[in-house]
C-alpha positions as CSV (number, residue, x, y, z in Angstrom):
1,X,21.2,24.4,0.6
2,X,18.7,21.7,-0.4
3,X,15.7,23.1,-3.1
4,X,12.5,21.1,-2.4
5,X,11.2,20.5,-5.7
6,X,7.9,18.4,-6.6
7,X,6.9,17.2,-9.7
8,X,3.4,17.8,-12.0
9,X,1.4,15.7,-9.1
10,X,3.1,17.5,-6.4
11,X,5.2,14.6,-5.3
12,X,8.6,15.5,-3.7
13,X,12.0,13.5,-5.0
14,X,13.5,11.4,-2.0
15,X,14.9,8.4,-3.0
16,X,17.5,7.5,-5.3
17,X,18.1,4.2,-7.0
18,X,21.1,3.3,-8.5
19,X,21.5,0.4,-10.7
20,X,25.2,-0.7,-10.9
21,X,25.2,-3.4,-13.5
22,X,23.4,-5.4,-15.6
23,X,24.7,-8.6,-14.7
24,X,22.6,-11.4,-12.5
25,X,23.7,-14.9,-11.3
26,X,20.3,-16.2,-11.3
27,X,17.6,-16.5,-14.3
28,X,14.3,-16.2,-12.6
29,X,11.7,-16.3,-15.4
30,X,10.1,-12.7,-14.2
31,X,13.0,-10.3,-14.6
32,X,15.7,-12.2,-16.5
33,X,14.4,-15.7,-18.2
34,X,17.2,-17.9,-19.3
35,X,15.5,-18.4,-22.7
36,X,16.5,-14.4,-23.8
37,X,19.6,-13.8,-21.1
38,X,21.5,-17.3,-22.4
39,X,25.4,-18.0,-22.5
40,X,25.5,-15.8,-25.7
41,X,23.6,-12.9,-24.1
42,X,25.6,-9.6,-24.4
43,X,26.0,-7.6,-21.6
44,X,27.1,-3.8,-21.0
45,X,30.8,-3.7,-21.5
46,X,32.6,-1.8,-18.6
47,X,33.0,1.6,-20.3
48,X,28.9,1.5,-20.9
49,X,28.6,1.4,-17.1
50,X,28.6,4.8,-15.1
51,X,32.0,4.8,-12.7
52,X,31.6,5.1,-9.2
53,X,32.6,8.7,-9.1
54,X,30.2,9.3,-11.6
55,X,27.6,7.8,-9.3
56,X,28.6,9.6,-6.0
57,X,28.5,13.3,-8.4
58,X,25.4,12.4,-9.4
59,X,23.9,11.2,-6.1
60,X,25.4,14.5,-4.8
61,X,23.6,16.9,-6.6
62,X,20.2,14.7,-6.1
63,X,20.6,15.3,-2.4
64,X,20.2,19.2,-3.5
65,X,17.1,18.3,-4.4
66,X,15.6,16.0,-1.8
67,X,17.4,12.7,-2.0
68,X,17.7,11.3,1.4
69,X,17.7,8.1,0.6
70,X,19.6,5.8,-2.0
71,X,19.4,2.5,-3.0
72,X,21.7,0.4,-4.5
73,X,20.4,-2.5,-7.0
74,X,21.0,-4.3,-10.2
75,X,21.2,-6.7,-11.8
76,X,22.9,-8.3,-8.9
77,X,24.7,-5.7,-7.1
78,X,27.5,-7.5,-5.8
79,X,28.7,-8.8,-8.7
80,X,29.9,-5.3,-9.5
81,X,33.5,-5.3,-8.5
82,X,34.7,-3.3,-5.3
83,X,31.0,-2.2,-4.8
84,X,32.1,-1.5,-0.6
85,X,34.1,1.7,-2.4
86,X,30.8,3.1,-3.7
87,X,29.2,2.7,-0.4
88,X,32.0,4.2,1.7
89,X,31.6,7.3,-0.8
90,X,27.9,7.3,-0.5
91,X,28.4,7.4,3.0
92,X,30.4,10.8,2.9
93,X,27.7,12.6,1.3
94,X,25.6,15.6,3.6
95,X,22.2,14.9,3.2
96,X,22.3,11.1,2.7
97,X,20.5,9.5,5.7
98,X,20.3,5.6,4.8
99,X,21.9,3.5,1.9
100,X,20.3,0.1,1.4
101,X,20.9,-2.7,-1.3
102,X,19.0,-5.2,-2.6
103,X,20.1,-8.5,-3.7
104,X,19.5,-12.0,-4.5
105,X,22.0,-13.1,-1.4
106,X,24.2,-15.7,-3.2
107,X,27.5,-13.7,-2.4
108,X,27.0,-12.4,1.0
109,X,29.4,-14.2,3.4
110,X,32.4,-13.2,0.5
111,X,31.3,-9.5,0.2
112,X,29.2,-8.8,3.4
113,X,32.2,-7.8,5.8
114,X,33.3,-5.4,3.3
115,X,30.5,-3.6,2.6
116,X,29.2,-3.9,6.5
117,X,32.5,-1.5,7.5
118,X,32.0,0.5,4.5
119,X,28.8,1.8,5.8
120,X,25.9,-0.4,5.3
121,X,23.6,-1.5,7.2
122,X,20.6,-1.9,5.1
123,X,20.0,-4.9,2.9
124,X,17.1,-5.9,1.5
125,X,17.6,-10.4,-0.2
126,X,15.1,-11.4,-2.6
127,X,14.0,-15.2,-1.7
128,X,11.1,-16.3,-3.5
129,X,10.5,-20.1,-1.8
130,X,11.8,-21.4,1.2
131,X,11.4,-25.2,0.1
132,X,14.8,-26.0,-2.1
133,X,12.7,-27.8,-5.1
134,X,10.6,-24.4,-5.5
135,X,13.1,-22.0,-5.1
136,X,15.6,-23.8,-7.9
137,X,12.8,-24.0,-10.3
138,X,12.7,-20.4,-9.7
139,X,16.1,-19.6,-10.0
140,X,17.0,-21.3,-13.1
141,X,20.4,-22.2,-11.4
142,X,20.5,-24.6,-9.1
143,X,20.6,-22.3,-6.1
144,X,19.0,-23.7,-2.9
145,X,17.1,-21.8,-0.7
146,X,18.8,-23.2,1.9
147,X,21.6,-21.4,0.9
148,X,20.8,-18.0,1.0
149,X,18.7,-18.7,4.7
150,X,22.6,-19.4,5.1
151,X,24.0,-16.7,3.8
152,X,21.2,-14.1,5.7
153,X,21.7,-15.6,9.1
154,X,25.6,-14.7,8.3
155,X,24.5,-10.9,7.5
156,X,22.5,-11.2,10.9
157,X,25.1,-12.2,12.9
158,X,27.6,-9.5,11.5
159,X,25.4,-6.8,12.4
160,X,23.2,-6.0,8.8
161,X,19.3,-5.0,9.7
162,X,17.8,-7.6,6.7
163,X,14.2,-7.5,4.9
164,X,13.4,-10.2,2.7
165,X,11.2,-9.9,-0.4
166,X,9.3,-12.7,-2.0
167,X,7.4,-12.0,-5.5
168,X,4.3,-14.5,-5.4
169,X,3.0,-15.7,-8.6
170,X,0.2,-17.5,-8.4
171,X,0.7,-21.2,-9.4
172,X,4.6,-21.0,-9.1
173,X,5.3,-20.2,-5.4
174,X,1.9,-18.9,-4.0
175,X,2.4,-22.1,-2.1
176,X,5.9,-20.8,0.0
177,X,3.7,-17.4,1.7
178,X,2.5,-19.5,4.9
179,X,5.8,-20.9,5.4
180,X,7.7,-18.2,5.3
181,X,5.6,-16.4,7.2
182,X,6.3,-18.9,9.6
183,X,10.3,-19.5,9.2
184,X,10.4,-15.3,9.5
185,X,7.9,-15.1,12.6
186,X,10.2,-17.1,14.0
187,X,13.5,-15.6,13.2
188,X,11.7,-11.9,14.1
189,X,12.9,-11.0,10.4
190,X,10.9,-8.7,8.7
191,X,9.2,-10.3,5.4
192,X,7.4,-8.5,2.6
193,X,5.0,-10.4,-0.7
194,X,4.9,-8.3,-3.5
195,X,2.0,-8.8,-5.9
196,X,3.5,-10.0,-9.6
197,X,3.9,-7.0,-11.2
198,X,4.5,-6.5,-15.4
199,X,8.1,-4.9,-15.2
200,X,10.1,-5.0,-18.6
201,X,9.1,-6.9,-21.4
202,X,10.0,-10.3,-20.8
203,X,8.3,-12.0,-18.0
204,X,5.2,-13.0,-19.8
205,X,2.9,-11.2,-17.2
206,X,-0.8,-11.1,-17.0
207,X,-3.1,-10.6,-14.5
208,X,-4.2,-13.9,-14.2
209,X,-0.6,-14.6,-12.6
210,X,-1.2,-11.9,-9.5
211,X,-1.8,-13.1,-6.2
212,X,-3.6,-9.8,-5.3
213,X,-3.1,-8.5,-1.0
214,X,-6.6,-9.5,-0.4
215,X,-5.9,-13.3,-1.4
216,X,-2.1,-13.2,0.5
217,X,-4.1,-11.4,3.3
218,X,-7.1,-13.7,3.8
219,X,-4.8,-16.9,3.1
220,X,-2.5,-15.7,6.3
221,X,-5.3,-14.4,8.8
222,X,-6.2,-18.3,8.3
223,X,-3.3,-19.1,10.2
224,X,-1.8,-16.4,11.9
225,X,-3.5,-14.1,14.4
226,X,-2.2,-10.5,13.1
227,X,-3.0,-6.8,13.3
228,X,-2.6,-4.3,10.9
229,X,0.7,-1.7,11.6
230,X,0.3,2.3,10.9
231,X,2.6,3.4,8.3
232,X,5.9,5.0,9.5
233,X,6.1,7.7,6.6
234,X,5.3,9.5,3.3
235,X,5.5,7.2,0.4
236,X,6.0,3.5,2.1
237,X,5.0,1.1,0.1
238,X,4.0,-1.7,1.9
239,X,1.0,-2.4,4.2
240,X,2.3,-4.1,7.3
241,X,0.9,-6.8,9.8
242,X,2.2,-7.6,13.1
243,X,2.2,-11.4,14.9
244,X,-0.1,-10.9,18.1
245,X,2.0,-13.2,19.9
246,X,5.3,-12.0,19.3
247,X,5.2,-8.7,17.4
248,X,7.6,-9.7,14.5
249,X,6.2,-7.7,11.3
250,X,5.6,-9.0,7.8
251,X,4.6,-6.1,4.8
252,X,2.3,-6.6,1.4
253,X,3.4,-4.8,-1.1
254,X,-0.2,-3.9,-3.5
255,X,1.8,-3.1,-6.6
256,X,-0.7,-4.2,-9.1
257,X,-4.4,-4.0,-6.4
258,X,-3.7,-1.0,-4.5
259,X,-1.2,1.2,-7.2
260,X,0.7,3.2,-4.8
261,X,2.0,6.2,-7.7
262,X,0.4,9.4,-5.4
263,X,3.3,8.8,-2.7
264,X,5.8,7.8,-4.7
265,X,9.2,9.6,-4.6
266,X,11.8,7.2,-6.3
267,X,14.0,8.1,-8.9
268,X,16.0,5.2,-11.0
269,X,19.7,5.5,-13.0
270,X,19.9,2.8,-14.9
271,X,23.2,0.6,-15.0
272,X,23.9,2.3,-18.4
273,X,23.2,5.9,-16.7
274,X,19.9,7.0,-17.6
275,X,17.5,8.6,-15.5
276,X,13.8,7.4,-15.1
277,X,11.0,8.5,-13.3
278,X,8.9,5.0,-13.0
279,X,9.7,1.4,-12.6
280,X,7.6,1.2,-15.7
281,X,9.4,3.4,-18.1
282,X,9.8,3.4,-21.7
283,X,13.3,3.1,-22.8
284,X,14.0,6.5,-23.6
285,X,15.3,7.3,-20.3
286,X,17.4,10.7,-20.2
287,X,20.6,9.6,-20.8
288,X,22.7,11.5,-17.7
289,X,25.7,9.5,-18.6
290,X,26.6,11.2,-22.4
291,X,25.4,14.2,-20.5
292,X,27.6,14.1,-17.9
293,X,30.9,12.9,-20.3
294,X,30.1,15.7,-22.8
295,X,31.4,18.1,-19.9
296,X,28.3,19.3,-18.2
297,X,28.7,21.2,-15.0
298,X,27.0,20.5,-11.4
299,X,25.6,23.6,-11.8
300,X,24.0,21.7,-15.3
301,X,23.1,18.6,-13.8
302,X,21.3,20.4,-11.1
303,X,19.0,22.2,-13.4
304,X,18.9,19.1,-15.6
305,X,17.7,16.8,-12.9
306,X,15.0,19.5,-11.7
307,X,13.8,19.8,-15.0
308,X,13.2,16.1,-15.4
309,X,11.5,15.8,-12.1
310,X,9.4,18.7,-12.3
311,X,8.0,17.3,-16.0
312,X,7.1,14.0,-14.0
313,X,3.5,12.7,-14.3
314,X,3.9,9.2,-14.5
315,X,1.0,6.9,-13.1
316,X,1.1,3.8,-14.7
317,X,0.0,1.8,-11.7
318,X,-3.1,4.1,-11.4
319,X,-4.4,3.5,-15.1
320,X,-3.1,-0.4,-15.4
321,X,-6.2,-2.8,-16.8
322,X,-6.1,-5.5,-19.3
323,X,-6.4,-2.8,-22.4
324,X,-3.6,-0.7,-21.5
325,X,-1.5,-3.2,-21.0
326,X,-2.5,-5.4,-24.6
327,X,-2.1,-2.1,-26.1
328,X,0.7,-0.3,-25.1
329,X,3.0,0.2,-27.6
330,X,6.2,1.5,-26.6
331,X,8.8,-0.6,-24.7
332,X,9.2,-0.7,-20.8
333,X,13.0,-0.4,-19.2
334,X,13.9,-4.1,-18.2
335,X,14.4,-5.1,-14.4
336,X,18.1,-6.1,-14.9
337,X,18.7,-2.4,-16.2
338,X,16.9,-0.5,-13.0
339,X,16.4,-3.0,-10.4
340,X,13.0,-3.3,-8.2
């Protein structure tokens, strides 16, 4: 018996993220920068990190609640060891309809297969250039985009539906949109630019450095003859375009121009088992983890987890301008704890 439960804005819970470590192969200056996450940098140890049973118990109860949806993110997801056992339990679970991940791509052809007869089918790979020099300056790691085109033709071919996500910033890659909108056309993958946006503490984000939809929008209608796409339900968050000619989609996502908080329904756990209500959350997250390994019951999480949904009011998109954000005070969660 699900309970459909909303919170103070009247926004119903239907997605779940689940952050399942820390770690990342890559250093890209707007979620981990290699200055602060160095050789020396100290990451969770394993018994800070929920177990995969404790992730399918949570996710159950969620889907009590609403959950439909869950995605799985990181850090780099597949760095986590034996991840394709998470996502054959996730699969079990009545009331789960889709299970995606996202990922920066690097280790698809040596976990893809896995995870592909585990269950998934859903993938999302974050490529921010398509042009080697940009995408390695980007990376902090040598990793040619080449590479992970490799690697997503190879999740293609076995069978994964893939989206690719591009965060523009303007001056560092705001250069790579018309090409990729081209190399995607042409593949008939779907593509989505997300506008910069000032997750965690670290990335050294203003708004000088957002490439807002309008710009991405004008700069492609230049080149491309498009039409705009009706959303397909509640709570997406990207405005999509379709290619006249061939009908391949690409999606803006207007995280920072056109806040999208009134439909959102996500839910985060963190890699170290807290619960937050917003991408942009302070780091006082409620802490399911200790709750859960104190004993709690289902029954406990259950009235737990409605309790911190129902309390939701968060908006932070909404009432972003240059004062809040010079004067906030508190702390946000950082990416590599919650994911995108």
């Amino acid at each position: 018996m699900v309970e459909q439960i909303t919170d103070k804005l009247g926004r119903p819970i239907r997605d779940l993220r689940l952050s399942v470590t820390d770690r990342c192969n890559f250093r890209c200056d707007y979620c981990m920068p290699k200055e602060i996450f160095g050789d020396d940098f100290v990451f969770l140890p394993k018994d800070e990190l929920l177990t995969f049973d404790e992730m399918v118990r949570i996710s159950k109860v969620y889907t009590q609640l609403g959950v439909k949806k869950i995605r799985i993110t990181g850090g780099e997801p597949l760095l986590r060891r034996d991840l394709y056992k998470l996502i054959y339990e996730l699969n079990q679970i009545d009331g789960v309809e889709d299970i995606g991940l996202t990922t920066n791509g690097l280790l698809l052809k040596k976990h893809g297969q896995k995870l592909y007869d585990a269950g998934l089918r859903r993938i999302n790979v974050s490529l921010d250039a398509i042009e080697d020099k940009v995408f390695q300056a980007i990376n902090n790691r040598n990793i040619k985009a080449s590479t992970i085109l490799q690697q997503i033709d190879y999740a293609i071919s076995i069978g994964f539906h893939v989206k690719v996500n591009v965060v523009i910033q303007k001056g560092v890659n705001d250069n790579q949109i018309l090409p990729m909108i081209q190399y995607f056309k042409e593949k008939d993958i779907e593509i989505r630019f997300i506008e910069f946006m000032d997750v965690g503490n670290d990335n050294g984000w203003d708004f000088s450095k957002v490439v807002t939809k309008d710009e991405m929008l004008n700069m492609i209608e230049n080149e491309f003859d498009i039409e705009s796409v009706e959303p397909k339900y509640f709570g997406e968050v990207a405005k999509y375009y379709r290619h006249k000619d061939n009908g391949a989609q690409f999606g803006l996502i207007t995280s920072v121009s056109q806040s999208f908080c009134s439909t959102c329904t996500r839910g985060r756990l963190s890699s170290d088992g807290k619960f937050y209500s917003c991408l942009f959350s302070t780091v006082d997250g409620f802490n399911v983890k200790s709750f859960m390994r104190a004993g709690a019951t289902d029954d406990e999480l259950f009235e737990q987890f409605k309790v911190l949904w129902n309390v939701r009011d968060d908006r932070y998109s909404d009432e972003r301008t240059e004062q809040t954000v010079a004067n906030r005070k508190r702390k946000k969660i950082n990416m590599n704890y919650i994911g995108g």
